[in-house]
N, C-alpha and C positions, 0 to 999 in steps of 0.2 A: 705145286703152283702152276707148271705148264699145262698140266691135268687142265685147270679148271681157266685158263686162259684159252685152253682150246675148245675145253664145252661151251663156255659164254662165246665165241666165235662162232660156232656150229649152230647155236640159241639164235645167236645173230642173222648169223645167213639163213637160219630156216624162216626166221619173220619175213625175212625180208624180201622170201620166193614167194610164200606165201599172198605177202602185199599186192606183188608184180602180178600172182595169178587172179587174184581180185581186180587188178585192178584192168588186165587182159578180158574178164567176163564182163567188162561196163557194168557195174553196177546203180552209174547212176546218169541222167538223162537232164539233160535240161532243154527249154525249146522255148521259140521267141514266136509270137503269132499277132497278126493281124486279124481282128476279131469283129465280127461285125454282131452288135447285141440291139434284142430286139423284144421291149419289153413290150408287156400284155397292159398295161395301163391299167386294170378294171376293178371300179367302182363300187364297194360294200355297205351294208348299211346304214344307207339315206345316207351319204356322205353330202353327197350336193342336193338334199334334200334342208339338212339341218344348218348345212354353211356354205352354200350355192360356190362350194371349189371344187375342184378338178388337180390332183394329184399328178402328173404325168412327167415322164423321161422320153423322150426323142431315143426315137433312134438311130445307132452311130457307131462307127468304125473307132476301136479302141486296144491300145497296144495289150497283149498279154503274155505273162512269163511263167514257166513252171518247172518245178524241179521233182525229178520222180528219182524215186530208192527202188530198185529190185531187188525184193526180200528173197525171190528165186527166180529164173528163167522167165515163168511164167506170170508171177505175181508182184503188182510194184503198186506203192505209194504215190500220190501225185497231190505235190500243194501249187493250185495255184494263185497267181498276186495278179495287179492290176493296181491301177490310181483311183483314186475315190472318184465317183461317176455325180456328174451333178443333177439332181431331180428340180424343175420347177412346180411351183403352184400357183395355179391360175386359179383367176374369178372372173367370172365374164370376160373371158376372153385375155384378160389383162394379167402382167403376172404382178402377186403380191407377196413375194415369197422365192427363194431357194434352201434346198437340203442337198446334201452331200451324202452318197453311199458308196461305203468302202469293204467289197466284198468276198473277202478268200475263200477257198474251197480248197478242202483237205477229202480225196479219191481214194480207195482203192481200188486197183486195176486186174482185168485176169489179160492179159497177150496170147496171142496165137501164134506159136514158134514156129509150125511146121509149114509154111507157105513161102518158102524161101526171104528173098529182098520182103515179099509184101507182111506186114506183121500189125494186122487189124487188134483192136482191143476195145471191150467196151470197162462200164466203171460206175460205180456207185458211192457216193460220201455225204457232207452235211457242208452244209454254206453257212455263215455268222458273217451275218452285215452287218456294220455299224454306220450310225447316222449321226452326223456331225451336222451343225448346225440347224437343230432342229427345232429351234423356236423362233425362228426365223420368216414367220407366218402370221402374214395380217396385225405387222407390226408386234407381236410378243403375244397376240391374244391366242394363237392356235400353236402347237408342236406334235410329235411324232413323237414314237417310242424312237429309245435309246439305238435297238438290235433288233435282228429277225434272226432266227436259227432255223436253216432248213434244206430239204433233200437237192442233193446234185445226181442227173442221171446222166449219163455220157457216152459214147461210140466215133470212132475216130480208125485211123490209124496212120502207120511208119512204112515210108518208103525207103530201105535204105540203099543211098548212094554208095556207100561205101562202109568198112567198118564200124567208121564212129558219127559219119552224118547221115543226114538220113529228111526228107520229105514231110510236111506231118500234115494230117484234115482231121479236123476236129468238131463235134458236134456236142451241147450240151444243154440240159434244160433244167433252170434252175428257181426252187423255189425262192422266193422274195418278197415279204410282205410289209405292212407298218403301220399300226395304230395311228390314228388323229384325233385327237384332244383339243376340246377346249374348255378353260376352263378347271382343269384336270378332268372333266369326264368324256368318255370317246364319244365320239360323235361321228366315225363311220371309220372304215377299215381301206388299204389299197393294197391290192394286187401287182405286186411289178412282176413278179414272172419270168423271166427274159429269157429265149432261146437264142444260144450264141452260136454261130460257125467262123472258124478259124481256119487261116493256114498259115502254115510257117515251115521252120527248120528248125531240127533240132540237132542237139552232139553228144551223144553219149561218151562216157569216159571210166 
């Protein structure tokens, strides 16, 4: 009986250095940014040929958050979030219309360990935006597709202040597209596109 009171103790404390060693390598990162995104607007076709609108997003300084896994040293996971961004649609100048775009990106990362504090990384993954409110257009007569699924290219890096803070520049170019319908048949395509640059802080842990 003490036999096995003392294994399950030993079982114990070995998880539980373990844990500590993990959780000593930070295995995970999180970072808060000020983002400034800067869409491409552009026009497919005969969009404003067949329904004289204009699709377009402003562009604008918008909070972003992200959580990265380091599967090892060098290689890490990164999703990040944001609030649904609001697109107008203008006709002649006037607007007849908003849609909503809510658009996560799921990275993977490679990091550059050996440059001390400075620890540059670039990153490739897929972006799925969703559009909400998307018949919202010239009174019900026009809408957008539902989603766009598409490439994130990324380069950035970590300044770190310390152990577990750390500096962050971020740079990203991100595909972004959306049918317009009316009628149910497309009647031209738009291009949002957006290159983001961020900075922030992050905390690894």
């Amino acid at each position: 009986m003490h036999k096995k009171i003392l294994v399950a103790a030993l079982a114990a404390i070995g998880l539980l250095s373990a844990a500590a060693v993990q959780a000593a390598d930070g295995s995970f990162m999180v970072r808060a940014r000020a983002v400034y995104v800067d869409f491409d607007n552009a026009q497919k076709d005969g969009l404003q040929t067949n329904v004289g609108a204009k699709v377009e997003a402003d562009s604008r300084w918008i909070p972003e958050v992200d959580l990265s896994y380091f599967i090892t040293p060098n290689i890490a996971a990164e999703l990040v979030l944001t609030y649904p961004q609001k697109v107008d649609i203008m006709v002649g100048g006037g607007k007849v219309g908003t849609i909503k775009a809510l658009p996560p990106s799921l990275l993977l990362q490679y990091h550059f360990t050996n440059l001390g504090a400075f620890k540059p990384y670039v990153g490739a993954g897929l972006n799925y935006t969703i559009f909400t409110q998307r018949n919202n257009i010239l009174g019900g007569a026009a809408e957008v597709e539902h989603s766009s699924l598409g490439l994130v290219g990324q380069a950035g890096f970590d300044y770190m202040i310390d152990k577990n803070w750390s500096i962050n520049l971020d740079v990203k170019y991100v595909q972004m597209d959306t049918d317009v319908k009316v009628g149910g048949s497309k009647v031209g395509k738009v291009d949002l596109n957006p290159i983001t640059a961020g900075i922030g802080i992050g905390y690894r842990f």
